[in-house]
Each structure stands twice: as structure tokens, then as C-alpha cells.
C-alpha positions as CSV (number, residue, x, y, z in Angstrom):
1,X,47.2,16.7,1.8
2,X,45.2,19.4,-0.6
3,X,46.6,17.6,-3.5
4,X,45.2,14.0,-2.0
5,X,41.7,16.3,-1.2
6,X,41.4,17.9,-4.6
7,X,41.6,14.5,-6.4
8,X,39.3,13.2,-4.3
9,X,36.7,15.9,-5.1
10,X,37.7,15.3,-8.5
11,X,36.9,11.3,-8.3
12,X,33.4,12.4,-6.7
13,X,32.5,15.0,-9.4
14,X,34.1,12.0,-12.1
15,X,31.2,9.2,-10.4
16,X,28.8,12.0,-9.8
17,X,29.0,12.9,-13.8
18,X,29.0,9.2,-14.9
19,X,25.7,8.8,-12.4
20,X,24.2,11.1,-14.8
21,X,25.4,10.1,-17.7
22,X,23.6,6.5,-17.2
23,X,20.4,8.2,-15.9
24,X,18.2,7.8,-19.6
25,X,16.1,11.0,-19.9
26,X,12.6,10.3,-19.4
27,X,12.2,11.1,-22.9
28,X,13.5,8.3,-24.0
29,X,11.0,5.9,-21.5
30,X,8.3,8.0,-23.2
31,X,9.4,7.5,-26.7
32,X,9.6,3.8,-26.1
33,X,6.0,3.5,-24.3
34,X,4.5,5.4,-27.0
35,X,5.6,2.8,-29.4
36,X,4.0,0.2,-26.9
37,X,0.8,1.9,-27.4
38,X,0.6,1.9,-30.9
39,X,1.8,-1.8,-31.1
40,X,-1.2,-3.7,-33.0
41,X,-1.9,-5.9,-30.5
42,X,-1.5,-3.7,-27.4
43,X,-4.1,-1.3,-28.9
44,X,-6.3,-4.7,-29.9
45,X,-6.1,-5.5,-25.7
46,X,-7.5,-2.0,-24.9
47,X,-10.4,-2.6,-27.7
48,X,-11.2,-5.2,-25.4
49,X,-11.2,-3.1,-22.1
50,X,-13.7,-1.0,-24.0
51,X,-16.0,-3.5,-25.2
52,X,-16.7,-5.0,-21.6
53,X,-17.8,-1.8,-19.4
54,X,-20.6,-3.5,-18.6
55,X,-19.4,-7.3,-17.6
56,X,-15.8,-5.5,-15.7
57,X,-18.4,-3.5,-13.8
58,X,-20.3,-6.9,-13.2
59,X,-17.9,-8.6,-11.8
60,X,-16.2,-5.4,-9.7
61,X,-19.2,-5.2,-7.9
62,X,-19.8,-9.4,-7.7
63,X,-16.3,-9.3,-5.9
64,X,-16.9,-6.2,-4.0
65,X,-19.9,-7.8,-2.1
66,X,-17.9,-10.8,-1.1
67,X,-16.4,-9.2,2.6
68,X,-13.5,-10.1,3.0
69,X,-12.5,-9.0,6.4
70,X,-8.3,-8.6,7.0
71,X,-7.5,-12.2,8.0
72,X,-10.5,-14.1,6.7
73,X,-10.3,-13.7,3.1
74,X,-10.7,-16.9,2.2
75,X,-14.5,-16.7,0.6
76,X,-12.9,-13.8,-2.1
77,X,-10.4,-15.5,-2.7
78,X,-11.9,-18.8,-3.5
79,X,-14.3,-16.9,-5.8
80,X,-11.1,-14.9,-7.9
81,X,-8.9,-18.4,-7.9
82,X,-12.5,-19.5,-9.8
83,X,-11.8,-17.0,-12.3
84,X,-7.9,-17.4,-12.9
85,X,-8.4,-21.0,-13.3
86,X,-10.0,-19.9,-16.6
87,X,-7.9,-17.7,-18.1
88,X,-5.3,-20.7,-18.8
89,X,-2.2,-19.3,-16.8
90,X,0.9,-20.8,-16.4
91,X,0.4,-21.5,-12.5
92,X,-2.0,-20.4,-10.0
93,X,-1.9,-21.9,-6.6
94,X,-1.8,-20.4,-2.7
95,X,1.1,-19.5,-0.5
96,X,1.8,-20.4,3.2
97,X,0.5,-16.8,3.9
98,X,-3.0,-17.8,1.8
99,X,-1.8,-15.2,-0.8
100,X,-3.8,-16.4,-4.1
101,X,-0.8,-16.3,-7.0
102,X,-1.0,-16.2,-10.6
103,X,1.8,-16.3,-13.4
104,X,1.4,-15.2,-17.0
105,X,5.3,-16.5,-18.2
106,X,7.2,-14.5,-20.5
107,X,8.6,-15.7,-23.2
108,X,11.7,-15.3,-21.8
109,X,15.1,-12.6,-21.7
110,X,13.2,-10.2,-19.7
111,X,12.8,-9.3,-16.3
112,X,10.0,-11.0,-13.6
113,X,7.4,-7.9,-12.6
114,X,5.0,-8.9,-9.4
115,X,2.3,-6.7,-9.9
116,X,-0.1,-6.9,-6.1
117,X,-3.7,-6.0,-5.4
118,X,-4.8,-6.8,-1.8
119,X,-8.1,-8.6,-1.1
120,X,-8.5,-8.2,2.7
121,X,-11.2,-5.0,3.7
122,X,-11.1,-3.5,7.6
123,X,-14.5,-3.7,7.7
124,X,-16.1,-6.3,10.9
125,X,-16.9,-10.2,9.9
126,X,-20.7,-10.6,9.6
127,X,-21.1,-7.1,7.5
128,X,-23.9,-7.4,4.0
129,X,-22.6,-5.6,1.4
130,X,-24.6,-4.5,-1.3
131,X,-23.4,-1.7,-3.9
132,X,-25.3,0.6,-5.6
133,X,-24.9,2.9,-8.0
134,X,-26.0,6.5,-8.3
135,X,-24.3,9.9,-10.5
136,X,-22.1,8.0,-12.3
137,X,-20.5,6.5,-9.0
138,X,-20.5,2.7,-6.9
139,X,-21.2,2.9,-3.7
140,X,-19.8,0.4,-1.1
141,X,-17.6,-0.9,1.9
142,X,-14.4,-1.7,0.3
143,X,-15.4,-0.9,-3.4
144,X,-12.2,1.5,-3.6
145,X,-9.3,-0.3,-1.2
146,X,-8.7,-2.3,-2.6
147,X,-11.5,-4.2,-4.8
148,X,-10.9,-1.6,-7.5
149,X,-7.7,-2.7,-8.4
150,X,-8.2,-6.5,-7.7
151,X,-10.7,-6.1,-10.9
152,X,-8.2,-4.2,-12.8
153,X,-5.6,-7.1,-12.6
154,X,-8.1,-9.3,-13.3
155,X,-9.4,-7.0,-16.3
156,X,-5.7,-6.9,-17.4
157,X,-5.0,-10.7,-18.1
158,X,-7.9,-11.1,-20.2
159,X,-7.5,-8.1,-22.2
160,X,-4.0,-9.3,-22.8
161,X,-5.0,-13.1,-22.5
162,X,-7.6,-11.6,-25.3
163,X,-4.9,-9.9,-27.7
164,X,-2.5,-12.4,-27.6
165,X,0.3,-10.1,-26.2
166,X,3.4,-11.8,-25.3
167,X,5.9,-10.3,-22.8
168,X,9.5,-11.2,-22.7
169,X,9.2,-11.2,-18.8
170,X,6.8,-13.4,-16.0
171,X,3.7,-11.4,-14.8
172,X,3.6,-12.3,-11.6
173,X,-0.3,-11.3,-9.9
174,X,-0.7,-11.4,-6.2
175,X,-3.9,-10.9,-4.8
176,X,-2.3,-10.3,-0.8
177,X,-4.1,-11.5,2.3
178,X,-3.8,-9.1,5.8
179,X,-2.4,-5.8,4.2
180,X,-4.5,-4.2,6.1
181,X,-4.0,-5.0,9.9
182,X,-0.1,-7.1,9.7
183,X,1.5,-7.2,6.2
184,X,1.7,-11.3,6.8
185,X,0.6,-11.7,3.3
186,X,3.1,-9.2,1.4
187,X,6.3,-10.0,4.6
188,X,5.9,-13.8,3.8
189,X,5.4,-13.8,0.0
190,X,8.5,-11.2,-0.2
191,X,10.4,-13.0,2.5
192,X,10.1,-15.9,0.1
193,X,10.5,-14.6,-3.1
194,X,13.1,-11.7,-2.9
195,X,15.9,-13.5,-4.9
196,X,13.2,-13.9,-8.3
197,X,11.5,-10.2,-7.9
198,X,13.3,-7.7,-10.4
199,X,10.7,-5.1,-9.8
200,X,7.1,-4.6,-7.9
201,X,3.9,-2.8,-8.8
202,X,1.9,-2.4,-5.3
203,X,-1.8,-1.8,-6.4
204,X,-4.0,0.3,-3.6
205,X,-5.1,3.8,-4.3
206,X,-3.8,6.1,-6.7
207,X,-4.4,6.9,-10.3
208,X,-3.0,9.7,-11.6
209,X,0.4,9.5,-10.0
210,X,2.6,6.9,-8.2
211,X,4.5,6.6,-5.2
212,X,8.3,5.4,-5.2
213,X,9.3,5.2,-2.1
214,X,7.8,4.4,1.6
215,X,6.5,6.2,4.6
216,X,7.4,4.4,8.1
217,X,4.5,3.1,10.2
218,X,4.8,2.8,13.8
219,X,2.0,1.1,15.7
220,X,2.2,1.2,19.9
221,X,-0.2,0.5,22.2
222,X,0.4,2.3,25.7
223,X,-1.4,1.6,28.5
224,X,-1.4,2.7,32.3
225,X,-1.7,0.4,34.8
226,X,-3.0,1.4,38.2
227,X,-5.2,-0.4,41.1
228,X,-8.4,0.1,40.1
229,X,-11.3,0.1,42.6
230,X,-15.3,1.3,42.8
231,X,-16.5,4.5,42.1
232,X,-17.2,5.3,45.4
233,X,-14.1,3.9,46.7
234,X,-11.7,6.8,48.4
235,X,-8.3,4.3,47.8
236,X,-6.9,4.3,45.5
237,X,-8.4,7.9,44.1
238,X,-7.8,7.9,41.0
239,X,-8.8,5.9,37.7
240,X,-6.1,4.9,34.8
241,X,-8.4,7.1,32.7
242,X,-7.1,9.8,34.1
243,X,-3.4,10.1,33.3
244,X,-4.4,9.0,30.0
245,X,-6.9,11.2,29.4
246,X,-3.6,14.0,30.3
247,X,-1.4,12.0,28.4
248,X,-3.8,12.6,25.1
249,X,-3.8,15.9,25.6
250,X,-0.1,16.8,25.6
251,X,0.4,13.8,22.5
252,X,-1.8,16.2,20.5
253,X,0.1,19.4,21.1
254,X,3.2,17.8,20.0
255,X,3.8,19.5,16.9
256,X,4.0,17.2,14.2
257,X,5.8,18.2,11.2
258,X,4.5,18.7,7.3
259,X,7.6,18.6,6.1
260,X,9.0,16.0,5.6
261,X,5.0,14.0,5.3
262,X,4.3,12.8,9.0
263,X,1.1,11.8,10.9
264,X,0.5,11.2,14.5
265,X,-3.4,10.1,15.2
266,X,-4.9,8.4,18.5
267,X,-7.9,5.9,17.1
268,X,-8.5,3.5,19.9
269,X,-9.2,3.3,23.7
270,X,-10.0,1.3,25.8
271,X,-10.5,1.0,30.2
272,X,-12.6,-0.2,32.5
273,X,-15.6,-2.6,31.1
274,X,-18.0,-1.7,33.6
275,X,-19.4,2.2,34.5
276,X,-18.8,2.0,38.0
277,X,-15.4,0.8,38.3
278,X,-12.3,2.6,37.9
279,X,-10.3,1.5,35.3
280,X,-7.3,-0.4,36.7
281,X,-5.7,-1.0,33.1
282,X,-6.2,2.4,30.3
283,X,-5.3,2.4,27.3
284,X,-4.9,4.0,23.8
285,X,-3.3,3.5,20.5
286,X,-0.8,5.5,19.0
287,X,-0.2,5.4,15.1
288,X,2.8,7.7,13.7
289,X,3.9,7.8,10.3
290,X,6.5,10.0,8.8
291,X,8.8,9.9,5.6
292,X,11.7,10.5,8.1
293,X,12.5,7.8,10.4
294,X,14.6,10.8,12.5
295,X,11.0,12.4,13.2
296,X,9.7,9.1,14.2
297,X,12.2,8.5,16.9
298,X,12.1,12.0,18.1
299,X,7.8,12.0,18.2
300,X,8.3,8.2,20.0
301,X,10.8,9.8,22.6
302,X,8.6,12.9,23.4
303,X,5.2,10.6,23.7
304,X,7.5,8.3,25.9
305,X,8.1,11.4,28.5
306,X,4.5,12.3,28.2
307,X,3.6,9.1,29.4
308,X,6.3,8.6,31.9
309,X,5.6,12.3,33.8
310,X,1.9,11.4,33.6
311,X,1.9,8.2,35.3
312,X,4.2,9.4,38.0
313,X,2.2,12.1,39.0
314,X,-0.9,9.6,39.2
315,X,1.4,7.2,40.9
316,X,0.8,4.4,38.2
317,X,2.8,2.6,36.1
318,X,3.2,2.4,31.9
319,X,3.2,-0.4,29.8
320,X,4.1,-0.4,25.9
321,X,2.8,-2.7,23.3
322,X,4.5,-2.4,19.9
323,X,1.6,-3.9,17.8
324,X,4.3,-3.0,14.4
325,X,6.9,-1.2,13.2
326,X,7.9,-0.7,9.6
327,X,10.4,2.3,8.8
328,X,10.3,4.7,6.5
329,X,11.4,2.9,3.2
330,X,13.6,4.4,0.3
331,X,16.2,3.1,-2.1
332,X,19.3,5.4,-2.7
333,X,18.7,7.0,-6.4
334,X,15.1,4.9,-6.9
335,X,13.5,8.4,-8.0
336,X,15.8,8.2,-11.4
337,X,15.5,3.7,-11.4
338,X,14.2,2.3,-14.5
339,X,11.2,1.3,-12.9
340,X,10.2,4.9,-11.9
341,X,11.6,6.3,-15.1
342,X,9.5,4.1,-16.8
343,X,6.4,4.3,-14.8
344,X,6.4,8.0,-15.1
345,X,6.4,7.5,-19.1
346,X,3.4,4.9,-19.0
347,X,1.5,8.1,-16.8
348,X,2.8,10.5,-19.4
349,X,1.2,8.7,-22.3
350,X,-2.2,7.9,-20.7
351,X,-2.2,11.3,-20.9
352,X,-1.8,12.1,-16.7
353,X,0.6,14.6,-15.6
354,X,1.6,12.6,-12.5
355,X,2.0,13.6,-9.2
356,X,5.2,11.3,-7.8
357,X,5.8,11.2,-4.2
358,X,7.9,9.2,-1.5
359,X,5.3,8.5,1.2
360,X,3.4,5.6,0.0
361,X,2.0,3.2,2.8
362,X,1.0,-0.1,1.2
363,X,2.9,-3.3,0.4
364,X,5.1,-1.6,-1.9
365,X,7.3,-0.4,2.1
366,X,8.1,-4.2,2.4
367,X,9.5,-4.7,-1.2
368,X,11.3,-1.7,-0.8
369,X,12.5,-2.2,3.0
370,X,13.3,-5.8,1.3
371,X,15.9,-3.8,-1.1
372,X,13.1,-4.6,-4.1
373,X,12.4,-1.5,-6.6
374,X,8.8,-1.0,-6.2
375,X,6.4,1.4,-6.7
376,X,2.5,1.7,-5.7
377,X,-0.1,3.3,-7.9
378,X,-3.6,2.7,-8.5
379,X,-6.4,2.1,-11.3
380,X,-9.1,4.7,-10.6
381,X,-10.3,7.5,-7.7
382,X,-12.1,6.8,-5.2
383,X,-13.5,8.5,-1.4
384,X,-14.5,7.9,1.6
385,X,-12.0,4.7,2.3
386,X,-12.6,2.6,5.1
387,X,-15.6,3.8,5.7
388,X,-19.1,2.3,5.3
389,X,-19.5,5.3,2.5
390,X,-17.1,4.5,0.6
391,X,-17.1,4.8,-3.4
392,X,-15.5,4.8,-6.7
393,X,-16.2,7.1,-9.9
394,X,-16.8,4.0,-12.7
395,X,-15.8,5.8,-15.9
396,X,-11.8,6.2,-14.6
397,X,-11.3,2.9,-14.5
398,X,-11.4,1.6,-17.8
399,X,-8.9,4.0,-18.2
400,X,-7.2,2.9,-15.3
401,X,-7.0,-0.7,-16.4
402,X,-5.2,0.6,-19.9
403,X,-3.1,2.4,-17.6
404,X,-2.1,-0.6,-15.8
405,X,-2.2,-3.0,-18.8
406,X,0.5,-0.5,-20.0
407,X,2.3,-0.7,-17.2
408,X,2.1,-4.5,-17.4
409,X,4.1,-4.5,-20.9
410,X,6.5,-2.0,-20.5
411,X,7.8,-3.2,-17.5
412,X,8.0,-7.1,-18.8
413,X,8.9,-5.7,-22.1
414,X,7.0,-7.1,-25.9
415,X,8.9,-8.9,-28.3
């Protein structure tokens, strides 16, 4: 039997070595991007980038005051399809989901890269957006998440388009409906296309680093359901508001841990529509996120006691809505895959010294819960997301575009 065990640890320490052995050193990746970047043509594409400050900036801002709200993004995307149709792509055409889709084809022998920018906003239908610009940044709803880096694919194809680069592999642009609210656009066009994806480039936030693996996203929706009545009513005595008022209270004393990366925040309620009523139906929204799917379940089981203990002692009932779920999202080894190895070289060159973490939350977690290698980074820094102040610093970006152009061409590969 100790003879059987000590070969065994023997295999494991065999596989564990040739593991390594096949791991290239990022090195390598770096030596091989650098030689990218000093490629003729590749250095010809980021001339271009620095020639038109002034029309990317133009048209950032054009598509920036087009509001597209999550789930009516059809006026954006009506106005980018415009554009693609003139940079003479291979195919450009819509999806079931009403993601807009563009290919650049390879010239063949290498692999097929999606790279995704999402054009839906969270900001209300109706909104007039106008951006302005003051010390040195823009200034408006939806300029950052995720308009920036809509522009910087776009920038991308005609700096390339504009250098003649040819990649051995399909560039594959999305521009992603609903990322913000249900991941229809990213689920469907995945769902669709997993079999002809070798690896995919989620575009939303980031710049000087990259994400490479997923954080789960729970969303719930609890209410408590009780019999309502008038204010001055003595039966029944008590409001909905009031367990979950309680209920709020003990959710925020949870303790919620930093490590590994989780969140817990309350954003919503809602309860009786008039002031002198008491509400018969309260309710609030729970949004958890954690790297760990183990501190998920643990967080939902504790809240679900909470709740339980609260409406009992207000002699009410509870009522869960699951409005999603995605869990946390990770690929065995993906922190030493070719397509993190080689994005951290494309980081290293642009000169970044880039911060790599596992808790991304974009539509990279479906490619990756999807068993795609994916990554999520971004072309520039920006504040104040979602919110009606939100802005971008303009100088970054042109560097941002490079940085993604690079990305673009190492992934595909260059004859």
C-alpha cells in the first residue's frame, strides 16, 4: 500500500512538473509583443490613432449623447452599424439578441478572438445628454461604461483597416445589448457561438490591468407579505415596512468578507403607494457578489434566517424573487493560459505595470461560466460610473486604443 501511495505522489509531482514545463515564461509573450510593436505596419496603425485626437473625440462624444437605455439600444446601435458599414468588413449584421456584430477575417491558421464593448447605459429613457468638456476631462451619463470602449473598437478597425494589418485570425466585434440589467445580449450571442470562440476580450472599465476570471452575482428580491390596512386601523397593527425595516438592519451587520472580494448592498425598496396605508406587500433588493461562491451560499442562508425570524415575529409571510444568478466564474489554471500570459505582455509593453485580478463582473463571467478563456480590461479611466457625473480623462485613451489595437494582433496573431 505505501509503495502504490509513493508512486502515486510520484505521478502527481511527474504531471505537476510537466504543467510547468508547458507554462511559457511571460518573457517570452513579451519578447514576441514587442516584436508586434515594432512591426512596420503595426507602428503605421498607431500613427493613425495619433493623427485623429480630434475626429475619435468627435465621434466618442456623438455616440455618447445617443442614450441608449439597457434594453432600448436600438437608436446607438443604428448609428455605429452606420459606421461599420464603411469600414468594408467582412460581415456586419444583428443577432436574435439585437447584438450589432462585425468580423474583420483573418487570413487564416489562426485562432477567432471576440473582442465586446457593450452599448446599453442604466440611465432612465427620455434622459438629454450633452457632454462637455472641462480640465482635460468629458463629462457625461455613460461617457465611461461603456461608450469609452465602444469608440476604441471602433477606433481600432480603422487604424488597422488604415495600416493594412492582416491577422492570421477573425476579429470578431460585438457591440452587446442589456449587459447592464440581464446579460441577454452576451447569454444568447455566447449560447450561440461557444463552439467558434477560441478566446474573448470583454471591454468595460479597466486600463491599466485586466481581469481573468469572474466574480458571482446574485440578484433577489425579498419581499414581506402581510394584510395591510389604514393608518389608523388597530387590525392588523403592523405595516410590511416594519419587519423589513428589522430585516435591513440585521443584513447590514452580517459581516461580509474582504477576502476573498465580496459585496453585499441593499439599493431598492419599495411598499405601500399611498402615505396612509400600511404597506400590505414590502420589499427590497439584495445584490451579493463574491469571488467565492462558498461565501455566497453562506451570506444567502443567513439573510434567509434574517428574513424568516423577522416575519414570524410580525406574523407575516416572505416571498423570494430571484431576479439573477450568475456564479463566481474561474477556469482551472486560466491565470498561466495563453490568453492571460499574453495579455499581461501587451500591458507590459504599453508600458503599464498591471494589476490582474479574478473578480471581474462584466460579460467576460458568461464566457468564462461558458468554459470560454476570457478576460475583461478596458481603454481608458474614468469616475463617477452610473451616475449622472460621470466622466472620462481624454488623453488615456489614445493610448488605450494602441493598447487594445495591440491586443487585437497579438491575440489573432500577424503574418
Amino acid at each position: 500500500m505505501r509503495r502504490i501511495f509513493l508512486l502515486c505522489c510520484f505521478a502527481a509531482l511527474i504531471t505537476a512538473a510537466e504543467v510547468r514545463a508547458q507554462v511559457k515564461p511571460v518573457a517570452e509573450y513579451i519578447d514576441q509583443v514587442q516584436a508586434i510593436s515594432n512591426r512596420t505596419d503595426l507602428k503605421s496603425a498607431n500613427d493613425y490613432v495619433d493623427r485623429n485626437h480630434d475626429a475619435i473625440l468627435r465621434e466618442w462624444i456623438a455616440i455618447t449623447e445617443i442614450n441608449a437605455p439597457s434594453g432600448h439600444e436600438q437608436e446607438r446601435a443604428k448609428y455605429i452599424e452606420g459606421l461599420l458599414r464603411t469600414y468594408h468588413l467582412d460581415d456586419v449584421h444583428y443577432d436574435s439578441a439585437g447584438n450589432l456584430i462585425a468580423v474583420r477575417k483573418g487570413t487564416g491558421g489562426g485562432p477567432v478572438i471576440v473582442f465586446d464593448a457593450h452599448m446599453d447605459t442604466v440611465f432612465q429613457p427620455g434622459l438629454q445628454i450633452k457632454a462637455s468638456i472641462r480640465d482635460g476631462k468629458i463629462y457625461a451619463p455613460g461617457v465611461g461604461d461603456d461608450t469609452r470602449n465602444v469608440e476604441a473598437l471602433l477606433a481600432t478597425i480603422r487604424a488597422l483597416n488604415e495600416a493594412k494589418v492582416k491577422t492570421k485570425g477573425d476579429l470578431v466585434f460585438v457591440f452587446t445589448v442589456e449587459e447592464e440589467t440581464t446579460f441577454k445580449g452576451v447569454n444568447i450571442y455566447v449560447k450561440e457561438n461557444k463552439g467558434k470562440i477560441d478566446h474573448y476580450v470583454a471591454l468595460d472599465g479597466g486600463y491599466e490591468g485586466f481581469t481573468y476570471a469572474g466574480i458571482g452575482i446574485n440578484w433577489y428580491r425579498h419581499h414581506f407579505i402581510g394584510p395591510g390596512g389604514h393608518t389608523r386601523s388597530r387590525t392588523p397593527p403592523y405595516s410590511a415596512t416594519l419587519p423589513l425595516a428589522r430585516a435591513i438592519d440585521r443584513i447590514y451587520q452580517l459581516p461580509v468578507p474582504a477576502n476573498p472580494s465580496s459585496n453585499l448592498n441593499i439599493g431598492m425598496l419599495g411598499g405601500s403607494e399611498v402615505v396612509n396605508a400600511k404597506a400590505a406587500d414590502a420589499w427590497f433588493t439584495v445584490d451579493l457578489r463574491s469571488t467565492s461562491n462558498e461565501v455566497l451560499a453562506d451570506l444567502e442562508s443567513k439573510i434567509k434566517t434574517i428574513l424568516d425570524e423577522e416575519a414570524t415575529k410580525a406574523g407575516m409571510t416572505v416571498k423570494t424573487d430571484v431576479i439573477s444568478k450568475s456564479p463566481a466564474a474561474s477556469l482551472p489554471g486560466h491565470r498561466d493560459s495563453y490568453l492571460v500570459r499574453m495579455s499581461e505582455a501587451v500591458h507590459r509593453v504599453m508600458g503599464f505595470d498591471p494589476p490582474i485580478g479574478n473578480a471581474g463582473s462584466n460579460n467576460g463571467n458568461v464566457a468564462l461560466l461558458a468554459g470560454i478563456s476570457a478576460i475583461s480590461t478596458g481603454a481608458g479611466p474614468c469616475d463617477g460610473s452610473h451616475s449622472l457625473a460621470e466622466n472620462c480623462e481624454i488623453e488615456p485613451i489614445y493610448k488605450g486604443i494602441k493598447k487594445v489595437m495591440l491586443l487585437e494582433v497579438a491575440l489573432a496573431g500577424v503574418q
